[in-house]
DONU-278702 format. One record per atom (N, C-alpha, C, CB): residue number from 1; chain; atom name; x, y, z. Coordinates in nm, 3 decimals. Glycine has a CB too. Layout:
<atom NUM, A, CA, <X, Y, Z>>;
...
! end
This chain:
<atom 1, A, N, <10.679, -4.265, 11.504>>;
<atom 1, A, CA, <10.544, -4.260, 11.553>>;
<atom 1, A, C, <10.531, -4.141, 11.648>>;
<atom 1, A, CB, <10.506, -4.393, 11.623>>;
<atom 2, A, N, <10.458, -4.058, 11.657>>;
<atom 2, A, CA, <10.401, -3.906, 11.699>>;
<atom 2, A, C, <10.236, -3.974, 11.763>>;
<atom 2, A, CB, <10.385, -3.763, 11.520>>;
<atom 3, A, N, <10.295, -3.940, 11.895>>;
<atom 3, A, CA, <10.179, -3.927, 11.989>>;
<atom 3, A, C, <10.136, -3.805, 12.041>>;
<atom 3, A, CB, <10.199, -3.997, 12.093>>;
<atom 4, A, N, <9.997, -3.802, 12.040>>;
<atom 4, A, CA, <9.951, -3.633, 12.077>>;
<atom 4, A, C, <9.877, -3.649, 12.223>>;
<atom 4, A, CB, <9.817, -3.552, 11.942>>;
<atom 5, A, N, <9.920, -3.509, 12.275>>;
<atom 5, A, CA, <9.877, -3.584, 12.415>>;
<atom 5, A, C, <9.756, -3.579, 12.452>>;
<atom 5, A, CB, <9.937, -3.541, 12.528>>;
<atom 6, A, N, <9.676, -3.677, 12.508>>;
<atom 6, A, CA, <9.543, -3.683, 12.550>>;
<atom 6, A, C, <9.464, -3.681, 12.669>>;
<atom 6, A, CB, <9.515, -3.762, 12.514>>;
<atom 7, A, N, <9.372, -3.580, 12.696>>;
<atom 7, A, CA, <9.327, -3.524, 12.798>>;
<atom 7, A, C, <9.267, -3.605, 12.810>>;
<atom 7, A, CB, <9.282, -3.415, 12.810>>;
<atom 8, A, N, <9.218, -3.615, 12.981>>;
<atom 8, A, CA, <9.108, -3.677, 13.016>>;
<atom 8, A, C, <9.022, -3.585, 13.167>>;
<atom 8, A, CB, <9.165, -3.840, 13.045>>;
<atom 9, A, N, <8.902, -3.511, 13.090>>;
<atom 9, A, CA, <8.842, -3.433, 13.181>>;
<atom 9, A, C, <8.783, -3.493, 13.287>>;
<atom 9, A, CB, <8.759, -3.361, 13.128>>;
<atom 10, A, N, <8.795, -3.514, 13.419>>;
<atom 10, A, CA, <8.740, -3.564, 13.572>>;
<atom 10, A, C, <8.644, -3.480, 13.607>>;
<atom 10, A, CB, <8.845, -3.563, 13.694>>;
<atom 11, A, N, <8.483, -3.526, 13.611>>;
<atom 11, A, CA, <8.409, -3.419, 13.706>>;
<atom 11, A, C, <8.425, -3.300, 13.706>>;
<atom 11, A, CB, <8.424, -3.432, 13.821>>;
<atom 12, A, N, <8.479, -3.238, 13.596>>;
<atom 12, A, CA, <8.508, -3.104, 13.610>>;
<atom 12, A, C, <8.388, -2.988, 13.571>>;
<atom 12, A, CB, <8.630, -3.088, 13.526>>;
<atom 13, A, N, <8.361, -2.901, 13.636>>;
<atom 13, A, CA, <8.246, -2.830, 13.536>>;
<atom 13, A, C, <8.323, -2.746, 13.467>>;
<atom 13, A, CB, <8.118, -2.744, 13.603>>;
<atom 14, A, N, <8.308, -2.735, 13.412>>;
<atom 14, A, CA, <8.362, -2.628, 13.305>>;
<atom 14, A, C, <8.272, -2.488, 13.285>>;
<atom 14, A, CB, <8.366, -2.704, 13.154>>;
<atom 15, A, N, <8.301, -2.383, 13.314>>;
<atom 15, A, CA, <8.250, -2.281, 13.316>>;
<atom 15, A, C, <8.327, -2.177, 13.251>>;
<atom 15, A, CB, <8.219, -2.261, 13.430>>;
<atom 16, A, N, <8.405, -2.065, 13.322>>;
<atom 16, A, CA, <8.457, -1.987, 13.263>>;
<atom 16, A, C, <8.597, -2.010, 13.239>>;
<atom 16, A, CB, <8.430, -1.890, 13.312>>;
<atom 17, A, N, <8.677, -1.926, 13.213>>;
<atom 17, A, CA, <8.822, -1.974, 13.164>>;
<atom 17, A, C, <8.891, -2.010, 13.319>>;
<atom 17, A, CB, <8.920, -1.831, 13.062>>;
<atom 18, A, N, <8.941, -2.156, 13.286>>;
<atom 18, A, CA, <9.003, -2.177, 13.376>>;
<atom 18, A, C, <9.156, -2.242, 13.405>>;
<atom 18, A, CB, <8.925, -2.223, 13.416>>;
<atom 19, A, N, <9.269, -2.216, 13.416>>;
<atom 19, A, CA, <9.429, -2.179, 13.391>>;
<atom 19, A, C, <9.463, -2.324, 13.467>>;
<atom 19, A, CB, <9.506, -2.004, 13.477>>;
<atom 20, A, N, <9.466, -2.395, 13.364>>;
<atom 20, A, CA, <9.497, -2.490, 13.492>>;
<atom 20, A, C, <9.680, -2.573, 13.452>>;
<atom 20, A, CB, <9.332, -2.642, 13.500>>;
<atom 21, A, N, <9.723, -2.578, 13.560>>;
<atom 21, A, CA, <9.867, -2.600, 13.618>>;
<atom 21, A, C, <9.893, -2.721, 13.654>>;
<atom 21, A, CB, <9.898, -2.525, 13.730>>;
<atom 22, A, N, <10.022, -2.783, 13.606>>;
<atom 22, A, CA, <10.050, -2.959, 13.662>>;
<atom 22, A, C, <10.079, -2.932, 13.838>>;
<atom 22, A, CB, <10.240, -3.054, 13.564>>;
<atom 23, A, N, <10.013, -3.024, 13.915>>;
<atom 23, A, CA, <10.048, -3.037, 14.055>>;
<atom 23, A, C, <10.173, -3.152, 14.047>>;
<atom 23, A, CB, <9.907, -3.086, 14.154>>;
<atom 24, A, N, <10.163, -3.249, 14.018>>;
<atom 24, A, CA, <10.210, -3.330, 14.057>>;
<atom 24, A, C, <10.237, -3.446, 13.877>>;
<atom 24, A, CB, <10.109, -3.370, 14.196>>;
<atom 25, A, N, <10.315, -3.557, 13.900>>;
<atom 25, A, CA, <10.313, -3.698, 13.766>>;
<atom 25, A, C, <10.346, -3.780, 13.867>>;
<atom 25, A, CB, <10.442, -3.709, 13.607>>;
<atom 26, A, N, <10.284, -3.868, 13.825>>;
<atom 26, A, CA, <10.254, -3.988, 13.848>>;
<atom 26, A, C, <10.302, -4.089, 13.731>>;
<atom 26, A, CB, <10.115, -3.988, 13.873>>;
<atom 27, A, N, <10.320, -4.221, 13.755>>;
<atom 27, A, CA, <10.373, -4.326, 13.666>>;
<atom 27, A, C, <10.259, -4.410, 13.656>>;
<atom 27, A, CB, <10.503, -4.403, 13.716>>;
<atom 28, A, N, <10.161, -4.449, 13.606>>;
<atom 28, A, CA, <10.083, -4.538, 13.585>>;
<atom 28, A, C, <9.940, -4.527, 13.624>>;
<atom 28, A, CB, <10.136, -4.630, 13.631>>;
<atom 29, A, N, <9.899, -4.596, 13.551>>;
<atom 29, A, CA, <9.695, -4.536, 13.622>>;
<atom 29, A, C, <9.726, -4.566, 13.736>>;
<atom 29, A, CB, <9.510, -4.634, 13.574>>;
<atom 30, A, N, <9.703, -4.646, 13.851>>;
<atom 30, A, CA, <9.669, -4.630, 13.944>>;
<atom 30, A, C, <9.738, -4.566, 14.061>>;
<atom 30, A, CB, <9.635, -4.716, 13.952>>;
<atom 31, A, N, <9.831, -4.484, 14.090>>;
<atom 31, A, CA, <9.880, -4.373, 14.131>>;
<atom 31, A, C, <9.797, -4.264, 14.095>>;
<atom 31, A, CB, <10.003, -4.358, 14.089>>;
<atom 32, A, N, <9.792, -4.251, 13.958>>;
<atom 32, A, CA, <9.702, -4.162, 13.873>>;
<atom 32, A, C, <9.558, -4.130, 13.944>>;
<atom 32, A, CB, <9.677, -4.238, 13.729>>;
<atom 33, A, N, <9.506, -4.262, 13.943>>;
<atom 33, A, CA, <9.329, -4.266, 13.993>>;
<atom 33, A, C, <9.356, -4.247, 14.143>>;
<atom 33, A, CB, <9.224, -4.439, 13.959>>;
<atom 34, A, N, <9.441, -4.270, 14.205>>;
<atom 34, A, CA, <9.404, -4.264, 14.373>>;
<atom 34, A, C, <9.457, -4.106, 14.418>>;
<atom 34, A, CB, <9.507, -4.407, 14.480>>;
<atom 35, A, N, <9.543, -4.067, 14.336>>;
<atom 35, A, CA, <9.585, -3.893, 14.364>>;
<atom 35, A, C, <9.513, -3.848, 14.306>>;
<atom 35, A, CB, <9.715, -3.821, 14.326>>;
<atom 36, A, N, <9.399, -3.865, 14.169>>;
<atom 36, A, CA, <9.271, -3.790, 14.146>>;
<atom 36, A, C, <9.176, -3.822, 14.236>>;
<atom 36, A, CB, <9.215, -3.810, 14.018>>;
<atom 37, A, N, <9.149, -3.885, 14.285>>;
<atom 37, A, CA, <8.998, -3.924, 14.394>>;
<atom 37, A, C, <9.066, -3.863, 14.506>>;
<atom 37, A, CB, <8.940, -4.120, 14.433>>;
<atom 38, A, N, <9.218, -3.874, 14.588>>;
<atom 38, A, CA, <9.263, -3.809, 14.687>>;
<atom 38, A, C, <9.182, -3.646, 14.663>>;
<atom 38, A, CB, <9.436, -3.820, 14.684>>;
<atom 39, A, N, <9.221, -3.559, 14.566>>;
<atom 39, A, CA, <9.210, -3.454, 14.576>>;
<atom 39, A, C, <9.053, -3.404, 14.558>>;
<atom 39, A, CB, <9.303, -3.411, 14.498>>;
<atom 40, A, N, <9.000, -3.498, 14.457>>;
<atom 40, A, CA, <8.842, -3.454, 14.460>>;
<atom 40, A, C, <8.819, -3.506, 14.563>>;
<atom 40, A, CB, <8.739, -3.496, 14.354>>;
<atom 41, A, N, <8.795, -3.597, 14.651>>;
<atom 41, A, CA, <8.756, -3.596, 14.783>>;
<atom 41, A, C, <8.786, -3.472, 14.878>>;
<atom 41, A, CB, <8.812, -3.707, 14.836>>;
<atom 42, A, N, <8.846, -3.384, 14.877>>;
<atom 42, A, CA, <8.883, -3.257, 14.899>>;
<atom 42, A, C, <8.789, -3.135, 14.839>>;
<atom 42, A, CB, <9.014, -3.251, 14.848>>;
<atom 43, A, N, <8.763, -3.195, 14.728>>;
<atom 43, A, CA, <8.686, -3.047, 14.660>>;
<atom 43, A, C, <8.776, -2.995, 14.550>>;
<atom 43, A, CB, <8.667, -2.904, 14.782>>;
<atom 44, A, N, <8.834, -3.059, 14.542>>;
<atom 44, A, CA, <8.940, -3.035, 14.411>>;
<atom 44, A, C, <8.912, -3.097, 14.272>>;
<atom 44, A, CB, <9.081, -3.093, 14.446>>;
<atom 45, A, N, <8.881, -2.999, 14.183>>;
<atom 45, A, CA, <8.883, -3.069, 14.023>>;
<atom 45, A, C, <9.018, -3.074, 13.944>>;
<atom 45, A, CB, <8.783, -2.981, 13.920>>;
<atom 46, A, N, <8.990, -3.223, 13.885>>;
<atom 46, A, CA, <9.118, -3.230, 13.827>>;
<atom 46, A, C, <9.109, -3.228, 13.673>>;
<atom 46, A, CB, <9.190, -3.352, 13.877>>;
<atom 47, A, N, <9.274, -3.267, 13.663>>;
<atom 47, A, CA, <9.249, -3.332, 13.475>>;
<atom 47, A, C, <9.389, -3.406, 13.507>>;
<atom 47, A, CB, <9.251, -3.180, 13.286>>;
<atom 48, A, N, <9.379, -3.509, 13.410>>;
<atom 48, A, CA, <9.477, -3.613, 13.417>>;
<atom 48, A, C, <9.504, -3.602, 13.226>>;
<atom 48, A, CB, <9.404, -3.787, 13.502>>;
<atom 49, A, N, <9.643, -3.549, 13.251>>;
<atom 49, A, CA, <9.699, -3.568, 13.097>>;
<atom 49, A, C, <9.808, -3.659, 13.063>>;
<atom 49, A, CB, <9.750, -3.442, 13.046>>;
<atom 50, A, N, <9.803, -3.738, 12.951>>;
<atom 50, A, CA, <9.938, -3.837, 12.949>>;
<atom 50, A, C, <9.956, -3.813, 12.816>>;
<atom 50, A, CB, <9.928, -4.011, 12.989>>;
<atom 51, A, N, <10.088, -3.846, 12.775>>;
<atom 51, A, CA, <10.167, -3.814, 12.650>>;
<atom 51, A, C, <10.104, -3.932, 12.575>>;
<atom 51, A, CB, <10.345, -3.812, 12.663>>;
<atom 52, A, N, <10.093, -4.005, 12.610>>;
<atom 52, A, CA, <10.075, -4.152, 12.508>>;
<atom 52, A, C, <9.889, -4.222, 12.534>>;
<atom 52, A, CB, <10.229, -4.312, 12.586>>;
<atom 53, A, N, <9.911, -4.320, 12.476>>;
<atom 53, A, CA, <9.758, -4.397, 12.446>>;
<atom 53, A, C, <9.783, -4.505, 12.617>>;
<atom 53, A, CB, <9.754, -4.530, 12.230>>;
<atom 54, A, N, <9.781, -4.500, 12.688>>;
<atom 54, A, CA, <9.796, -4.568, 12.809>>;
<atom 54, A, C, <9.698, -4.705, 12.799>>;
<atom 54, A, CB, <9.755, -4.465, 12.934>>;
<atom 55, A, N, <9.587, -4.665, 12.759>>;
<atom 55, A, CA, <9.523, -4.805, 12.779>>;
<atom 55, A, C, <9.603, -4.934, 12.636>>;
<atom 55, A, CB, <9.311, -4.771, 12.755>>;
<atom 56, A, N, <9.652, -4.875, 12.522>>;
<atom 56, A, CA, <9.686, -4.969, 12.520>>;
<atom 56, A, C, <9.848, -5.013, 12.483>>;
<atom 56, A, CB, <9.598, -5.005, 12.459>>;
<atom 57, A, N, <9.961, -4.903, 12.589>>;
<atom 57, A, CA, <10.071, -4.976, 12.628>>;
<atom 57, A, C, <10.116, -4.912, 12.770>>;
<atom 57, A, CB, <10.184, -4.970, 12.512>>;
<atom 58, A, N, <10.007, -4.943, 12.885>>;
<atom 58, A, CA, <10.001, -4.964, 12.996>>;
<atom 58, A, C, <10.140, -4.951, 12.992>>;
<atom 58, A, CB, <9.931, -5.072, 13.046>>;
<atom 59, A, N, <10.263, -4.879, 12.965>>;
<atom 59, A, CA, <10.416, -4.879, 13.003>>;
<atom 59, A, C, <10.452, -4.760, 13.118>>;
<atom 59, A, CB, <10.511, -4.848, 12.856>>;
<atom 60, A, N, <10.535, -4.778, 13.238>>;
<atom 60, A, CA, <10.590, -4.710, 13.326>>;
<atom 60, A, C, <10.747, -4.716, 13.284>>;
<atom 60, A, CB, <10.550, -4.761, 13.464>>;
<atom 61, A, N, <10.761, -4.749, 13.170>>;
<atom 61, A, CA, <10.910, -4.705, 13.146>>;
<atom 61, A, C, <11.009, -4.540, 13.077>>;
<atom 61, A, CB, <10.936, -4.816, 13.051>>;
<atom 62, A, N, <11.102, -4.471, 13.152>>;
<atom 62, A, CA, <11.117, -4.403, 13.064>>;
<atom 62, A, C, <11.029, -4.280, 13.060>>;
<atom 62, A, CB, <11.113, -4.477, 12.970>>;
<atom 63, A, N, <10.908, -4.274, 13.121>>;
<atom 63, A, CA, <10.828, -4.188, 13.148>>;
<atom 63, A, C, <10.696, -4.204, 13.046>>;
<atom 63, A, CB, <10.902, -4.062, 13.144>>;
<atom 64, A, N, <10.708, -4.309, 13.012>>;
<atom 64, A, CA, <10.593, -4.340, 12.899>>;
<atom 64, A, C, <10.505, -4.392, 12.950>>;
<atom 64, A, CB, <10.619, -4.421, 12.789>>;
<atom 65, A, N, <10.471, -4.393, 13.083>>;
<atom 65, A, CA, <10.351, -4.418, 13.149>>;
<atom 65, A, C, <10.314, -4.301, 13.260>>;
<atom 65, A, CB, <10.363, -4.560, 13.214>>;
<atom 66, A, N, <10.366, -4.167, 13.187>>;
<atom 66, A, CA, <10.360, -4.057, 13.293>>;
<atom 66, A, C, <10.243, -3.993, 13.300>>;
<atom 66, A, CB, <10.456, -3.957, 13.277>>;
<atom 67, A, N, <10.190, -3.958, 13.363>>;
<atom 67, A, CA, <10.064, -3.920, 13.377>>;
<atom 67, A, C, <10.049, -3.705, 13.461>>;
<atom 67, A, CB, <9.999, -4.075, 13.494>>;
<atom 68, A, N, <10.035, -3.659, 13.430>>;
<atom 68, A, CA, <10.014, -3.554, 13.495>>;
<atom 68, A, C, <9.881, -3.497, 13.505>>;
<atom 68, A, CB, <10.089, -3.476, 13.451>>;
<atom 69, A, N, <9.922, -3.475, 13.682>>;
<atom 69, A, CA, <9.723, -3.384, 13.700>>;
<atom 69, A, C, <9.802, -3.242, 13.699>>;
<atom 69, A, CB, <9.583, -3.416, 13.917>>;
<atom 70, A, N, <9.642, -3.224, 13.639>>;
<atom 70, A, CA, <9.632, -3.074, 13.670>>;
<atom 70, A, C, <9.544, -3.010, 13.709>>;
<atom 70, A, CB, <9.652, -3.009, 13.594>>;
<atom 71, A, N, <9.563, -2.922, 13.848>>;
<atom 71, A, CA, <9.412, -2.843, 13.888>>;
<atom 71, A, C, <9.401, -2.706, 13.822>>;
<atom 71, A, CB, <9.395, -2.812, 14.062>>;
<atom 72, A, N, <9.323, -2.643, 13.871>>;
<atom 72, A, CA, <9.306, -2.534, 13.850>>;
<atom 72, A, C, <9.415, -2.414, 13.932>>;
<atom 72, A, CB, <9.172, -2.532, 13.876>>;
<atom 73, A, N, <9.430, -2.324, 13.868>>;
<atom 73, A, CA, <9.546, -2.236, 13.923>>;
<atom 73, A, C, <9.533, -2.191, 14.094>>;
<atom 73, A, CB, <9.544, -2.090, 13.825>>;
<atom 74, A, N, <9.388, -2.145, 14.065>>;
<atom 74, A, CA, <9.329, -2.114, 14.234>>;
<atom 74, A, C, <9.354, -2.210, 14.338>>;
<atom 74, A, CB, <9.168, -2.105, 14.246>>;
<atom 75, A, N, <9.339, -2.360, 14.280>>;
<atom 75, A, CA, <9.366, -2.442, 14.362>>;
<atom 75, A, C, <9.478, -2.509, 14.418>>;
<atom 75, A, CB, <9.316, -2.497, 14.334>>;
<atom 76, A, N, <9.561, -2.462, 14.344>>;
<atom 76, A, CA, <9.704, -2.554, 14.315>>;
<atom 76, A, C, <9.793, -2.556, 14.436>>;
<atom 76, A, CB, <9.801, -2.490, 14.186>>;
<atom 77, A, N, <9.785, -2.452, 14.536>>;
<atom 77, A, CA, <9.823, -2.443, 14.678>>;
<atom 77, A, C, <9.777, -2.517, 14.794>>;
<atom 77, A, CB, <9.803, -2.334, 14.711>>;
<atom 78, A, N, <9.654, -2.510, 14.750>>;
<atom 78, A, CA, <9.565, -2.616, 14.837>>;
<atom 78, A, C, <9.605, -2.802, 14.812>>;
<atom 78, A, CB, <9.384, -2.584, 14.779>>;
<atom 79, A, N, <9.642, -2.792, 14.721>>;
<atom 79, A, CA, <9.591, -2.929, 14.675>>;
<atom 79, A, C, <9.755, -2.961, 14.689>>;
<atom 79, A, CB, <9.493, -2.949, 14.502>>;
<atom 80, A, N, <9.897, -2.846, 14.662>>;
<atom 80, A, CA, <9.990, -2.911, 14.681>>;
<atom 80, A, C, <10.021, -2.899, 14.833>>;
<atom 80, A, CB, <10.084, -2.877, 14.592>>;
<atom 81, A, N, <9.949, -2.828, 14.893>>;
<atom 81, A, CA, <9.983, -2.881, 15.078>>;
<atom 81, A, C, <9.891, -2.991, 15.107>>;
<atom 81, A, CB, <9.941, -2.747, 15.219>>;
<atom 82, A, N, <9.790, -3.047, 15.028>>;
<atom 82, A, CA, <9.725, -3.166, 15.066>>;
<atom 82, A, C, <9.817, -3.317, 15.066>>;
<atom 82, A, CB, <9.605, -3.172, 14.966>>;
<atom 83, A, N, <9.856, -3.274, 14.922>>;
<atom 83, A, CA, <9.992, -3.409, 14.926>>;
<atom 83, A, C, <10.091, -3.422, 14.923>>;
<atom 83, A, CB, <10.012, -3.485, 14.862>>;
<atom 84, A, N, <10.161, -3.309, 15.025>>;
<atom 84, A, CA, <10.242, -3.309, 15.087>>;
<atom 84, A, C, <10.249, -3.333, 15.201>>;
<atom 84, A, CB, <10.275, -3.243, 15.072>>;
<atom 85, A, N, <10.097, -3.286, 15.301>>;
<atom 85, A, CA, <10.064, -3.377, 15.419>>;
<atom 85, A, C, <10.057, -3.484, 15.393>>;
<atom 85, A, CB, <9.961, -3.361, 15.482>>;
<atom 86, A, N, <9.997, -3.540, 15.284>>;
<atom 86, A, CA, <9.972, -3.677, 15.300>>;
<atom 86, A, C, <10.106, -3.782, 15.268>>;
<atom 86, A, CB, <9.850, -3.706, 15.205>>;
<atom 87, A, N, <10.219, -3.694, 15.214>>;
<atom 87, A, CA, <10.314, -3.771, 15.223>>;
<atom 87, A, C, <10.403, -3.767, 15.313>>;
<atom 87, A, CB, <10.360, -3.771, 15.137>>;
<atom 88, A, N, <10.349, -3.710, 15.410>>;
<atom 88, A, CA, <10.453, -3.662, 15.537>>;
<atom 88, A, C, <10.370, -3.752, 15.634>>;
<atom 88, A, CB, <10.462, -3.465, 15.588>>;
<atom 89, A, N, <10.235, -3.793, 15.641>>;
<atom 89, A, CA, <10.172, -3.915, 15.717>>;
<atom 89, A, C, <10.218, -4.034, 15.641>>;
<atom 89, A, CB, <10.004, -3.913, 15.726>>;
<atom 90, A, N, <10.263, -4.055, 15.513>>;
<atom 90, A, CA, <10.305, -4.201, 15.468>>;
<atom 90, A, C, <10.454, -4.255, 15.528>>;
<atom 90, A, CB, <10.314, -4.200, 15.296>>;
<atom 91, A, N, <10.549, -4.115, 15.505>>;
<atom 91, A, CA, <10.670, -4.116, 15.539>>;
<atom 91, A, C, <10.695, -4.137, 15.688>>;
<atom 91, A, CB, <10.723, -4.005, 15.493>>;
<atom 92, A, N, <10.613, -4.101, 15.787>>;
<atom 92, A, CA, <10.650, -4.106, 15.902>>;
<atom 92, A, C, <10.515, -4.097, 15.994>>;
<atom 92, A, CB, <10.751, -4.003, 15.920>>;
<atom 93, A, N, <10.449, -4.188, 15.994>>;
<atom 93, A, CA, <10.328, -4.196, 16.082>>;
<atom 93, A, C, <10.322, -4.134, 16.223>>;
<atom 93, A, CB, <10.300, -4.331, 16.099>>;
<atom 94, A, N, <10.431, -4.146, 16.287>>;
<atom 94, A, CA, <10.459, -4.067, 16.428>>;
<atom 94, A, C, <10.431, -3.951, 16.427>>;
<atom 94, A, CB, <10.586, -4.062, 16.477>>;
<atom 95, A, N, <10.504, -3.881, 16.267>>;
<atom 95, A, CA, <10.478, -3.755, 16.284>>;
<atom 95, A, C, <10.352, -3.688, 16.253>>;
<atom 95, A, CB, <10.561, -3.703, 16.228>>;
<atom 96, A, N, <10.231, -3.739, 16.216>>;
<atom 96, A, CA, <10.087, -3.738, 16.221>>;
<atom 96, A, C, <9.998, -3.740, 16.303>>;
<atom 96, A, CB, <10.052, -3.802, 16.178>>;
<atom 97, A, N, <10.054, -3.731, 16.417>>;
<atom 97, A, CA, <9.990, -3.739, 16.545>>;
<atom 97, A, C, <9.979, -3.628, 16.633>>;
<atom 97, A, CB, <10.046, -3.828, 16.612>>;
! end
């Protein structure tokens, strides 16, 4: 069985050519949905691509529930010091202060 991978465009406008680059994978929609709303709450457009049909074998095994965003190239600095702060306030709250 051959799965093709399937995009899923977020709020994005689409205008001229735009290069867009994995930031980050994630294992499962909802990692998925809260690091896409993290970054558009920022001003960041995304796209969320997964290798497989997710809705219907919801699997995090093996990487078969992997999910990758991708922003735009321009953005991809921005958005990877965004969650990297934000995992440096999860990891250690003290140091957020």
């Amino acid at each position: 069985m051959i799965f093709h991978a399937r995009v899923i465009i977020t709020r994005t406008e689409r205008g001229d050519h735009m290069s867009e680059i994995p930031i980050i994978e994630c294992f499962g929609d909802a990692e998925a949905e809260i690091t896409r709303s993290f970054l558009e709450a920022h001003g960041i457009c995304t796209i969320m691509k997964s290798s497989g049909p997710r809705t219907i074998y919801p699997l995090t095994v093996n990487g078969m529930g992997r999910i990758s965003i991708l922003v735009d190239e321009k953005y991809a600095d921005k958005a990877r010091s965004l969650l990297d702060e934000q995992e440096a306030i999860q990891t250690d709250p003290d140091d957020a202060e």
